[in-house]
C-alpha positions as CSV (number, residue, x, y, z in Angstrom):
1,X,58.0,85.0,43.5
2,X,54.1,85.2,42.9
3,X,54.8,87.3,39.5
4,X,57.2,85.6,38.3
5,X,55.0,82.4,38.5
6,X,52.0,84.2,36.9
7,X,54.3,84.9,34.5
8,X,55.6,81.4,33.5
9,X,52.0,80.5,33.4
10,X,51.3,82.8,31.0
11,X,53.8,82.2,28.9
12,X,53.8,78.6,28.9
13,X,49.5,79.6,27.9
14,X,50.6,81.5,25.0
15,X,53.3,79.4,23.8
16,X,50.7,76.1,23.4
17,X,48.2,78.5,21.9
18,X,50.7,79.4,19.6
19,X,51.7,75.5,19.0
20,X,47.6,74.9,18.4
21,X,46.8,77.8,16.4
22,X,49.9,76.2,13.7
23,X,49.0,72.8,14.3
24,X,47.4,71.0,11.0
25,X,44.4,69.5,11.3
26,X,43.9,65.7,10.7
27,X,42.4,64.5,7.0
28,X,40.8,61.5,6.4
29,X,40.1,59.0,3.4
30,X,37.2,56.9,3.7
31,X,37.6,53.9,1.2
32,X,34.0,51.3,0.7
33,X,34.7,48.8,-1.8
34,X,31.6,46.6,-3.6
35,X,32.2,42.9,-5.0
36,X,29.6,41.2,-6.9
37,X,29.3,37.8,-5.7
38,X,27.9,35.6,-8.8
39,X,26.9,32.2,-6.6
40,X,25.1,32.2,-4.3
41,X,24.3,36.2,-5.7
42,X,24.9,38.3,-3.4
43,X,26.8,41.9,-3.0
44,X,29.9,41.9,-0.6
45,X,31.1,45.3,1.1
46,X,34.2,46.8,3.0
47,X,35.0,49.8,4.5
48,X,38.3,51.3,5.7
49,X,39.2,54.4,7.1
50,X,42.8,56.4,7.2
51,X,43.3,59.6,9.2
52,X,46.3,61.7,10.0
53,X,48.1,65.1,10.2
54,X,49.0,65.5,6.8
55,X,53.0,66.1,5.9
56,X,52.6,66.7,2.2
57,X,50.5,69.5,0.5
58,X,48.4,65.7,-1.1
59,X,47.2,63.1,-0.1
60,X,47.9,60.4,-2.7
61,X,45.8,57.0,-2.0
62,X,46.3,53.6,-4.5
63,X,43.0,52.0,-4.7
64,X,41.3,49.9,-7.6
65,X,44.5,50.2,-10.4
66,X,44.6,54.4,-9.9
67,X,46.1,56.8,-7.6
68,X,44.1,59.4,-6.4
69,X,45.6,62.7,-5.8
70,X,43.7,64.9,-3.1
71,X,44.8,68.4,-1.7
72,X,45.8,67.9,2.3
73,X,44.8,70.2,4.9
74,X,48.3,71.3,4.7
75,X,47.7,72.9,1.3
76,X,44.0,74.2,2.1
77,X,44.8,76.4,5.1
78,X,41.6,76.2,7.2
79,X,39.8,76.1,10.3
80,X,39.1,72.2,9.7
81,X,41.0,69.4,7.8
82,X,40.2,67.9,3.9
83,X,37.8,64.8,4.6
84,X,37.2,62.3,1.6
85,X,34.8,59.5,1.2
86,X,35.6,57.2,-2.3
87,X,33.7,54.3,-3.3
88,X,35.1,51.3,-5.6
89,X,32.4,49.8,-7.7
90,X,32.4,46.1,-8.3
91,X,33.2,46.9,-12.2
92,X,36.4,49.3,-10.5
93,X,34.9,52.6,-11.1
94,X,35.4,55.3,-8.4
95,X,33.4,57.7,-7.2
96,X,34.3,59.8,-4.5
97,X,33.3,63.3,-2.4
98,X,34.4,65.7,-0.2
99,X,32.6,65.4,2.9
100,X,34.2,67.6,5.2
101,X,37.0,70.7,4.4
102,X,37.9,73.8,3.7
103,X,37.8,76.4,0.4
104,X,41.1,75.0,-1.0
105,X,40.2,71.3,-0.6
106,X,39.6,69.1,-3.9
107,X,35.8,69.9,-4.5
108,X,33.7,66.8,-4.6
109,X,33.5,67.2,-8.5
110,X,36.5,66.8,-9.1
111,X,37.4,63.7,-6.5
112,X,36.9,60.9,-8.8
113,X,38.5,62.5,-11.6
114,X,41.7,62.8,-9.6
115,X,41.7,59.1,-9.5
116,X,44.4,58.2,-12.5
């Protein structure tokens, strides 16, 4: 009875370290948008955040007319997920980074540029 209890244990160990070890990790997109405010003058700000397992080999985000098209964690196998910061100017212009990720994420020079 004792073994075969130590054995359940064991296997119900290895099976979630299995599950874990094949589990994505979560990306995020960090969106800060700037407005000019012409009267009184003044420079407005917001900031939103998305995060989640990815499902699709990119993550494709709509922001200031373009769609930006980002490798997921799913597609850069790695210890951690693809992180992304972009910033919206007030005249529209992105600029974006990687801030966190792996080898086969989209390298911060080419973040903006995926922006279409």
């Amino acid at each position: 009875m004792r073994s075969s209890f130590k054995t359940g244990l064991i296997g119900a160990a290895l099976t979630l370290a299995a599950f874990a070890a094949g589990a994505a990790h979560a990306d995020t997109v960090s969106i800060t948008t700037h407005a000019n405010v012409s009267a009184p003058a003044q420079m407005l700000s917001s900031a939103m955040s998305w995060a989640q397992n990815p499902t699709t080999p990119n993550l494709t985000v709509s922001v200031a007319g373009k769609t930006c098209t980002l490798v997921s964690s799913l597609q850069a196998i790695g210890p951690v997920g693809c992180n992304y910061a972009l910033t919206v100017g007030p005249d529209a212009t992105i600029t974006g980074a990687l801030t966190a990720g792996n080898q086969g994420c989209t390298p911060t020079p080419q973040v903006a540029s995926s922006c279409k």
